[in-house]
N, C-alpha and C positions, 0 to 999 in steps of 0.2 A: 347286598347280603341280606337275607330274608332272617327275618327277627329269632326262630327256628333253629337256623342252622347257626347262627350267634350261641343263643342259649345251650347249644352241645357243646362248640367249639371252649365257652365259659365252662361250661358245668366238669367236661374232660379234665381243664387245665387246676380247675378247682381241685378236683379230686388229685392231680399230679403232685399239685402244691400240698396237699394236707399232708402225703399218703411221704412226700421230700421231709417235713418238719418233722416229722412224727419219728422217721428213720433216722432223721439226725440226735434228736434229743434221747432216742429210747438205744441209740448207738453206744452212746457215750454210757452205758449200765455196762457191766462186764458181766451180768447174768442173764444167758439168753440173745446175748449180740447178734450170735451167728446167727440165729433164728430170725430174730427180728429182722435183722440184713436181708435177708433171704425172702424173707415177706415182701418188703420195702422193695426190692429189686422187681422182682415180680408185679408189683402192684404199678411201680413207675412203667416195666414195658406194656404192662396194658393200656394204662392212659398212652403209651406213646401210642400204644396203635391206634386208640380213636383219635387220638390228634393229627395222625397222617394221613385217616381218611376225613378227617375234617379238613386239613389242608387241600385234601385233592379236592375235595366238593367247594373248597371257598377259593378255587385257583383265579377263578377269572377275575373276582371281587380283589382278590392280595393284587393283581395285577393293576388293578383299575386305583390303587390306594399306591402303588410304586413300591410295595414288599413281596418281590418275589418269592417264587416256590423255594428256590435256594438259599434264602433268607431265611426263612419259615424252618426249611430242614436243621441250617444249622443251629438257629435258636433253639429247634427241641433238642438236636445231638449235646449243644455244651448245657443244658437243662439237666442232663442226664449225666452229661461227667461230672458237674458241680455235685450230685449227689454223691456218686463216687468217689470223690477225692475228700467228702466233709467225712465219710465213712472211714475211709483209711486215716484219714485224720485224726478222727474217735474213736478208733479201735486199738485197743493195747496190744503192742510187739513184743511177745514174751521169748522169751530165752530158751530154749531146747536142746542142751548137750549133758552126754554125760559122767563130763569129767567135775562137773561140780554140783552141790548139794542142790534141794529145790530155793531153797533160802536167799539165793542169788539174784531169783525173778524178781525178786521187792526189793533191791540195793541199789542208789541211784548208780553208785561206782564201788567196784569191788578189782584185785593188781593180785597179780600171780605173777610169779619165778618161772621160766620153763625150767626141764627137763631134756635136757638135751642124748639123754642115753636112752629112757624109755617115756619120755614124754608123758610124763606123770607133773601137772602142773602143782606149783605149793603156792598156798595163799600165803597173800602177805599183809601183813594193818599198815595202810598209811597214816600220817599223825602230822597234820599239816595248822597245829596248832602252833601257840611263841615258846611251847615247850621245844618242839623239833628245833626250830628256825633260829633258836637263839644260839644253837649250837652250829654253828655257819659251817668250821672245819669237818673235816672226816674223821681227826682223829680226839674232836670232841665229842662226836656224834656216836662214835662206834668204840673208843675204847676209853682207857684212863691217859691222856697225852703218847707224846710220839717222841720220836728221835727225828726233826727234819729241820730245813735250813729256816726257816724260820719265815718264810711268805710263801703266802696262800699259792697254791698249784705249783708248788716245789717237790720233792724226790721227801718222801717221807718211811719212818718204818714204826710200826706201832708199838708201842713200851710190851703189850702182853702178848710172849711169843705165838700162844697159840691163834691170835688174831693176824697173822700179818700172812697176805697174799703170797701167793708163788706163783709164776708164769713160766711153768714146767719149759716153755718150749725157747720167750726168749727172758733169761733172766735182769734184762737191762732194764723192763719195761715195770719190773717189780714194785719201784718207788714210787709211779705214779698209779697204780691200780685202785689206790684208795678213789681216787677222783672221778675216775671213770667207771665206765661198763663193761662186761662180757654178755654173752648171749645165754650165760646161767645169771648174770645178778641184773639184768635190765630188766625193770617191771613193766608188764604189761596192763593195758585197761582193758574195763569193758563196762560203757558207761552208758545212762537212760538220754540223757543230756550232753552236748559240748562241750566240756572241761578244758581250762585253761588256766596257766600258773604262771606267773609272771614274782621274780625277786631279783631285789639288786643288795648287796652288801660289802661295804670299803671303807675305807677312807676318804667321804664325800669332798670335806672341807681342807685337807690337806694339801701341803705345796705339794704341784705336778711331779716333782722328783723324788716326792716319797708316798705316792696315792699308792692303794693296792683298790683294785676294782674286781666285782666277781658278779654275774649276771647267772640269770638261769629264763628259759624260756620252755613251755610243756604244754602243747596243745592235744588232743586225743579227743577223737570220736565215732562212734559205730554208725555208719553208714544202713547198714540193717543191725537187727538183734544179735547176729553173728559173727560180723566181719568191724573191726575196728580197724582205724590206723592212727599213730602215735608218732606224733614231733618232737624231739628234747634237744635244747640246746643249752649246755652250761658252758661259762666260762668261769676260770679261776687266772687270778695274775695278778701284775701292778710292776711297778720302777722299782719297789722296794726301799729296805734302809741304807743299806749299805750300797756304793757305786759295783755298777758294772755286774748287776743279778736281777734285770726286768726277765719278767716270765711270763709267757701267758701259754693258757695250760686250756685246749676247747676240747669236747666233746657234741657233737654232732651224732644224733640216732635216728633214722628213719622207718618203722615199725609196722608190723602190721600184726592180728593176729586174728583169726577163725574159729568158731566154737561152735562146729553142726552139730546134728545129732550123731551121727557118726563118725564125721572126719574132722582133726581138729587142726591145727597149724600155727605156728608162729616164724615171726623170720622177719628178714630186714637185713638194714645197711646200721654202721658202727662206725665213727670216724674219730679218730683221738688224734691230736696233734699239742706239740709242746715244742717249743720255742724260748728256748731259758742263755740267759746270758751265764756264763759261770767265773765267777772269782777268787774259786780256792779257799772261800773263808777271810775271816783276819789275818794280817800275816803275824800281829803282836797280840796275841790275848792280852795283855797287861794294860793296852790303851783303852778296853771296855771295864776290865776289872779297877784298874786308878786312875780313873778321868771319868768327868762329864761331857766330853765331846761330845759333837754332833755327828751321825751313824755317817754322814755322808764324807767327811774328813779323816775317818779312819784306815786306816791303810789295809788293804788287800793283796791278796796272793800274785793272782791274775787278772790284768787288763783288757786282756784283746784273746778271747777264749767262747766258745757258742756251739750249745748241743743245742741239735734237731732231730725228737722224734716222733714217730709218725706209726700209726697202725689202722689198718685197715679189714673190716670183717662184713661179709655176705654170707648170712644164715638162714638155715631153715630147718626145723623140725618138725614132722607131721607125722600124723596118722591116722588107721582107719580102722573102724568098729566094725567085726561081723557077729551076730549072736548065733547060735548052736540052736534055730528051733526046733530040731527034733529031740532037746530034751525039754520043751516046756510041755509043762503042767496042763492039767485036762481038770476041767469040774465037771458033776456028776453024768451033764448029761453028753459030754465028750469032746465039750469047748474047750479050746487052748486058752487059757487065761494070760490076760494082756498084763504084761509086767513094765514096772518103769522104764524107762531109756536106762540102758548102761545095767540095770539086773541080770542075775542068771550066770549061766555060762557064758561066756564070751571069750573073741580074741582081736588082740588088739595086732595089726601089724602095723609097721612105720619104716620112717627114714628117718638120718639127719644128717644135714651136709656144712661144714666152715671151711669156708677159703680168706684166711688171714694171710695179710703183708706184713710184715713187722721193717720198720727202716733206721737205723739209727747214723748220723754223721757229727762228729767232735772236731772243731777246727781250732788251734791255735797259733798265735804268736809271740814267743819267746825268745829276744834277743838273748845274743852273749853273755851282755854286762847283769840281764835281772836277775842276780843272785835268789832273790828272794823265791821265781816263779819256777827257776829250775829246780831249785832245792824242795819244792814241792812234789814234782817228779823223781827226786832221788837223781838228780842228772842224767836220766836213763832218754837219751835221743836215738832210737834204735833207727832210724829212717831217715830223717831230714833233723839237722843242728836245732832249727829255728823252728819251724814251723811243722805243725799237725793236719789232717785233713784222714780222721780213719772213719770207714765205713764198715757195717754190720747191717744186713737182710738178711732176711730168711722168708719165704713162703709156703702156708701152711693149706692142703687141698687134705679135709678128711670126712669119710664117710661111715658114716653107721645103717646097719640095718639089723631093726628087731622085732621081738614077735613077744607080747606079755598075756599070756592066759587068764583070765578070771577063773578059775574051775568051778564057783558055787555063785557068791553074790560078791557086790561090791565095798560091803561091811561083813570080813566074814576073820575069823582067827588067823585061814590063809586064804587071803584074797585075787592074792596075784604071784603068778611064776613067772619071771621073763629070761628071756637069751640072745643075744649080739653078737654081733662079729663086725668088726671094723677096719676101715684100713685107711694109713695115715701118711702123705707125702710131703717130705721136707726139702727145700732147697734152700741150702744155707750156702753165706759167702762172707765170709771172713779172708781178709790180704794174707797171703804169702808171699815170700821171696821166688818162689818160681813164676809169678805171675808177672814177672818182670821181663821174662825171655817169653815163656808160655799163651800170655794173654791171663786176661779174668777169668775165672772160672767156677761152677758152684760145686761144690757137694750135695749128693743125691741120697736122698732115706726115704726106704720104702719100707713100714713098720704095721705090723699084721697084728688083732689081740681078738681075742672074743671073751664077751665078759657075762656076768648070770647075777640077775637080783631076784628076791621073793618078799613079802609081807604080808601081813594082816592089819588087823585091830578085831575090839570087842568093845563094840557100844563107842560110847565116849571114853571109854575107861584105859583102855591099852591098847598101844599102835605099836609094830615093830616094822622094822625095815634092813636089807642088808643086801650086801653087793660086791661082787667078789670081780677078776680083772685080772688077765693072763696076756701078758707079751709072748705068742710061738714066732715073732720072725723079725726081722729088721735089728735096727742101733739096739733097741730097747730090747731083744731077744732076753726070756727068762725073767725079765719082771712081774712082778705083780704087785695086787693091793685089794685087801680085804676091810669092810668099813661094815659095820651092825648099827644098830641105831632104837632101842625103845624108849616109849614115854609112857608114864603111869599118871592117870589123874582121877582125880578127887573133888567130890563138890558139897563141901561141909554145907551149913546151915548160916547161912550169912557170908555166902562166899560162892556168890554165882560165875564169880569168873573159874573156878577152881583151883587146886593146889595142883601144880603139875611138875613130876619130878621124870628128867631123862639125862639115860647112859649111853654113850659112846664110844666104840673101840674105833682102831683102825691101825693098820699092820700092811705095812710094803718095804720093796726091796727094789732100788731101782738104779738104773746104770747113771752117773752126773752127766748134767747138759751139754750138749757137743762143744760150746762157748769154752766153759770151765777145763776141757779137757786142748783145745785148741786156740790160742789168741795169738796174734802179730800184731802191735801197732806201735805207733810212732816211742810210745811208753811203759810198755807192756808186753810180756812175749813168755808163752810157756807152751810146752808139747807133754801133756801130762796124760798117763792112763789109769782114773781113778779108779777104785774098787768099787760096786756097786755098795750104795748107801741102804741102811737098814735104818727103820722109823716103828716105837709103837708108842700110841696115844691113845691113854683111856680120858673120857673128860665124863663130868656128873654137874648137872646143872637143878636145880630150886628155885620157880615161880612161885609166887602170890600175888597174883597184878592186886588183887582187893588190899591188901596192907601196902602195896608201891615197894614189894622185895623181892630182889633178884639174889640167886649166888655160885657161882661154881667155882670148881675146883678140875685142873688137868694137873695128871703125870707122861712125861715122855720119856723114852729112851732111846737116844742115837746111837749110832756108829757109822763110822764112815762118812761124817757128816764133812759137806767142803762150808767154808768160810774165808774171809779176804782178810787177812795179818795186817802188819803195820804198815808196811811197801807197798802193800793193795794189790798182793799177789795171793791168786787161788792156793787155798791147802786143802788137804782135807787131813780129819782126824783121825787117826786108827782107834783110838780106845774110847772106850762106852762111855757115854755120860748121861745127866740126867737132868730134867726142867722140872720142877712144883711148882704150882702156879693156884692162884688163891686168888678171886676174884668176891666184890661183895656189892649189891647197889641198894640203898632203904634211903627212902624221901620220907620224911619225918612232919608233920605240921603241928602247930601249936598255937591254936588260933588262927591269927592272920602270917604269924611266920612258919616260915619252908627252911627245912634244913635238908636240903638233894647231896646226898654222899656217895662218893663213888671210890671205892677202893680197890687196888690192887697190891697183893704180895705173891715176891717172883724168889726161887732159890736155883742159880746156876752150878750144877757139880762143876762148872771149869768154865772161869770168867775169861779166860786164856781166846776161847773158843765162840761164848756165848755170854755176851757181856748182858747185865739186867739189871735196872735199878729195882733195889730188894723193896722199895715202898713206894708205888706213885698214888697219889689223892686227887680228884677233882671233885670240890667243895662248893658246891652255889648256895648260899644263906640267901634270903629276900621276904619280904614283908608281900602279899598279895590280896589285894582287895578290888573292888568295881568302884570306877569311879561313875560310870553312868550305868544303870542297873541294865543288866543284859545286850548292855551295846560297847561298854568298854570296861576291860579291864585291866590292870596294873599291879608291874610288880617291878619293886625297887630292893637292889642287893648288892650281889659284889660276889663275884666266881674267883674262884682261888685254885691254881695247878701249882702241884709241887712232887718234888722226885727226891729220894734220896740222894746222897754223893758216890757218883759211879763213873769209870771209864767209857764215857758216853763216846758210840763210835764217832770217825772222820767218816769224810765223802771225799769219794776218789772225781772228778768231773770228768777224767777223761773216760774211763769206764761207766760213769752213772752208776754207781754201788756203794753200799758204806764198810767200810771196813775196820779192823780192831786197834784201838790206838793203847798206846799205856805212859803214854807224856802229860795227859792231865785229867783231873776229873771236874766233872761240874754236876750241879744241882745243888740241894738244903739252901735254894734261894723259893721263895713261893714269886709266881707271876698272876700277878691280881687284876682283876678289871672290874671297876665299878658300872652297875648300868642301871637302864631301867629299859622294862619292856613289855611291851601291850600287845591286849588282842581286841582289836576294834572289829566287830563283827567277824568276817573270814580272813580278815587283812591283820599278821604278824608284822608288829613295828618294834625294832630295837635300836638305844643309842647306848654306845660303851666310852669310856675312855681308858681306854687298854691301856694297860703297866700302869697303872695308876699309884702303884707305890715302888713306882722306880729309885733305885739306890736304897732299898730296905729290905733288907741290912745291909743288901752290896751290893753291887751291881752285877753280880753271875745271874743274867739273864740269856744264857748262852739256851737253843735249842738242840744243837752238838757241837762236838768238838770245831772250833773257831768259827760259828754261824751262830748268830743270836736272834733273839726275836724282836719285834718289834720296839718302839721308847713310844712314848708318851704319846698316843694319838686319838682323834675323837673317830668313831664308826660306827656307822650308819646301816639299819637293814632292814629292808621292806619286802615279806612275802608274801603275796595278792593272788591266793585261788577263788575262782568263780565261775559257776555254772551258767550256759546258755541259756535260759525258761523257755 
């Protein structure tokens, strides 16, 4: 190789190398990237070309040295990806859709609610601090106490009527909805980073026969700036305290979600399963109210009794942006001016598809001789003396198609017009007596509605929404349901979060669930045809997140409302009644102490119908200080739940329902737990020793009628989110 063609071959590769470091370090600027990129690209295939005809001029020489011509190529080829791939590496992937603010591009992770009707996503604030986490239950987290059997992933119903779920389609599944998800309350991500949540919370150190164990597992990450997918696994359970009520209670979600600039999507698989042994309760309230036993020695209803339920959902909602440009805007000299993503006129069309399973099976066995287990069924053996085995399916296949207008912008007074039309198929199968000559068989609903929303806002100031819903055809033929929706806000002088005050109607009429109107089973049997129910509920709700003060206030009026009597037979009510309901939250501090209050007051016109404890409180007091500055901190207290004394309902196990009892009342006992609980960098640690002032004043630590809550136990609970770097 002559000294010459060296000094080109050097000098080329010199110029490669600067023209490589230079694109890399001036990459990583996000002003001018593209530019720079673009230079740097060009400047690399130059040198590549004098390196390839330096290569062909130094072929004989690479030969004579044992580095082939092919050697030679591919050393420049991956010379030239490496640039490539440090580029992508250092160039920011920003976010481009426009179903959310620009604000989003600079949020490592930001969770939205879909929309399943017109695919209008709502933000949501996660709060993955020891504030959220210490509150392990659903119905600490989300209301003032509950009505449920008293361990974790049990059939629960929330003390404030107007929080408690409904599963219009199958009502069994009602008690556990706290636990789990739908394809409206499953949150979505969309994150810069790999997010993963890892928590465990129980009864770590307790004997095996009375551990309650509860896990959660949450992976999520975007794949590109657009497309995310989402893992969640919780479980809820344990052995419990009482014999013969192990639960375990899993949810399983497999997610994905899409945010183009014009097409967006959500969807995925949904898997709930519950697995509960059932007891009936105590069979003696007297041996919790005048003894110290031990929970496991207490005598129960049912021994040999076991619901399995099960539900399954594949969903999807999407849509697609097209913009109107022959009405965009012209400057002077006859340019169309370029408007944000998602401005102007626009029309949004879409889909949404759910095909749910719902399964429910109740097995038991009930000799002759157990007075006790039959008398809980009222002696009612409509099928077999001894033994139960009843089953309830239904499969749900339903389709939406809509179309939502923007008419002007996407912050405009009226922002959006939309209109639907859906159609909904049900196969239900509940036992009859002809299916004993006949075979099994289901019932068929084919149920037709089309429904109309519109909204705006102005500024940050006022947002309205409303959405109206007409059954023309099937079971549900002549229903409807009208729901409006504004918030007014304010943003004083010291009060950057703002004061935001919102009202809500909603007004329907709708036929009762085909279950309520139809049941056979072993304990249970009614052919009823109820009058369509009639619902209206105004609610007014009061932020100030800067002072830590919530408040609302709902009025309802029923008729025609069905509920489960003493026998835990459907009724319904002919005459009107009425719910007030008075909710309050203010966290108070005072120095290092925290006073977190959380009130409710409830008034039932007809406790006959709608039983309600008139006063439930949940009170956390705690001292909170840093014990290691900015890496841990500590708070030591004592959470107090307490209810007035009310005809707090029973639970039926062979139906999974609660129904009205009027043989005993319980509560004016408070249920205390001492703890303490840290937030060590992103990692939520808490240790409680629950019921800590057990038998004070008595021991009515019942959670309803013959189901109590937990005795004396130490728990444990560790929640650990952490991003990928």
């Amino acid at each position: 190789m002559t000294i010459g063609m060296t000094k080109k071959i050097l000098s080329g590769r010199k110029v490669l190398m600067i023209a490589l470091f230079a694109a890399f370090f001036m990459a990583a600027s996000s002003a001018g990237a593209q530019e720079i990129d673009s230079l740097a690209v060009a400047a690399a295939q130059a040198v590549a070309g004098q390196d390839s005809l330096a290569v062909q001029k130094a072929d004989s020489v690479a030969v004579a040295q044992q580095i082939s011509k092919k050697e030679l190529k591919r050393m420049q080829r991956d010379s030239i990806w490496n640039y490539k791939d440090s580029v992508l590496r250092n160039t920011p992937r920003l976010l481009h859709t426009y179903v959310f603010d620009d604000t989003t591009k600079y949020k490592r992770m930001f969770l939205w609610n879909a929309d399943t009707w017109f695919n209008k996503p709502v933000s949501i604030s996660p709060d993955t601090t020891y504030h959220e986490w210490f509150s392990e239950q659903p119905h600490s987290r989300n209301d003032v106490g509950a009505n449920w059997l008293g361990l974790s992933g049990s059939a629960m119903q929330y003390n404030n009527w107007f929080n408690r779920p409904d599963d219009e389609i199958f009502p069994f599944f009602d008690g556990y909805l706290p636990y789990t998800y739908t394809p409206e309350t499953l949150p979505f991500y969309n994150t810069k980073t790999p997010y993963t949540e890892m928590g465990y919370w129980g009864t770590l150190f307790a004997n095996k026969k009375l551990e309650e164990s509860n896990m959660k597992f949450l992976h999520t990450q975007n794949f590109t700036p657009s497309f995310n997918f989402n893992f969640l696994y919780r479980r809820y359970g344990g052995a419990g305290m009482l014999e013969n009520e192990k639960t375990d209670n899993r949810t399983v979600a497999i997610t994905g979600n899409y945010l183009g600039k014009r097409y967006v999507a959500q969807g995925g698989f949904i898997y709930n399963r519950i697995k509960r042994d059932e007891n009936g309760g105590v069979s003696d309230p007297s041996m919790v109210l005048d003894t110290l036993l031990d929970a496991k020695v207490i005598p129960i209803a049912l021994n040999e009794a076991h619901n399995d339920l099960k539900r399954r959902t594949f969903f999807l909602t999407h849509s697609y942006g097209i913009p109107f440009k022959f009405l965009q805007q012209k400057d002077s000299l006859g340019n169309a001016i370029e408007k944000e993503l998602g401005e102007g006129t626009m029309a949004y069309i879409g889909h949404s598809f759910d095909a749910t399973v719902y399964a429910k099976k109740y097995t038991d066995n009930i000799s002759l001789s157990d007075s006790v287990g039959r008398a809980l069924y009222h002696n009612n053996f409509f099928i077999n003396p001894t033994e139960s085995a009843d089953s309830m399916r239904v499969f749900k296949l339903e389709n939406r198609f809509f179309i939502n207008l923007q008419p002007w912008a996407k912050e405009a007074i009226i922002s959006n017009v939309s209109a639907g039309i859906g159609h909904q198929y049900l196969s239900l199968y509940g036992f009859k007596p002809d299916y004993f000559l006949q075979g099994n068989s289901n019932e068929k609903e084919n149920n037709l509605y089309m429904y109309f929303g519109a909204g705006g806002k102005l500024k940050r100031y006022f947002n309205w929404s409303g959405m109206a819903k007409y059954d023309f055809a099937g079971y549900y033929q002549n229903d409807f349901s009208v729901d409006g929706k504004m918030t007014f806000s304010s943003y004083p002088q010291k009060m950057p979060q703002g004061i935001h005050l919102t009202a809500k109607a909603h007004v329907s009429q709708q036929r009762p669930n085909y279950f309520y109107n139809n049941a056979y089973t072993n304990h249970y049997i009614w052919n009823n045809n109820f009058e369509k129910s009639t619902l209206t509920k105004i609610e007014g709700k009061l932020e100030i997140p800067d002072w830590k003060m919530e408040a609302s206030v709902g009025y309802a009026m029923l008729k025609n409302n069905t509920y489960f009597d003493s026998l835990s037979i459907v009724r319904q009510n002919t005459e009107a009644m009425n719910i007030l309901s008075a909710y309050v939250k203010k966290d108070i501090q005072l120095w290092k102490l925290h006073l977190d209050n959380k009130a409710l007051f409830q008034v039932s016109s007809d406790e006959e119908v709608v039983p309600l404890p008139t006063l439930a409180l949940d009170l956390k007091y705690y001292f909170q200080f840093a014990l290691v500055k900015n890496v841990l901190d500590v708070q030591i207290g004592a959470n107090a739940i307490f209810t007035t004394e009310y005809y707090a309902p029973g639970y039926s196990p062979a139906l999974g329902v609660f129904y009205n009892q009027k043989t005993e009342k319980i509560g004016n006992t408070p249920y205390i737990d001492a703890f303490i609980n840290m937030q060590w960098k992103r990692a939520s640690i808490f240790v409680k020793y629950i019921n800590a002032a057990q038998g004070w004043p008595d021991n009515d630590y019942f959670s309803a009628f013959r189901y109590i809550r937990s005795q004396k136990a130490l728990k444990l609970g560790i929640n650990w989110p952490f991003y990928a770097n």
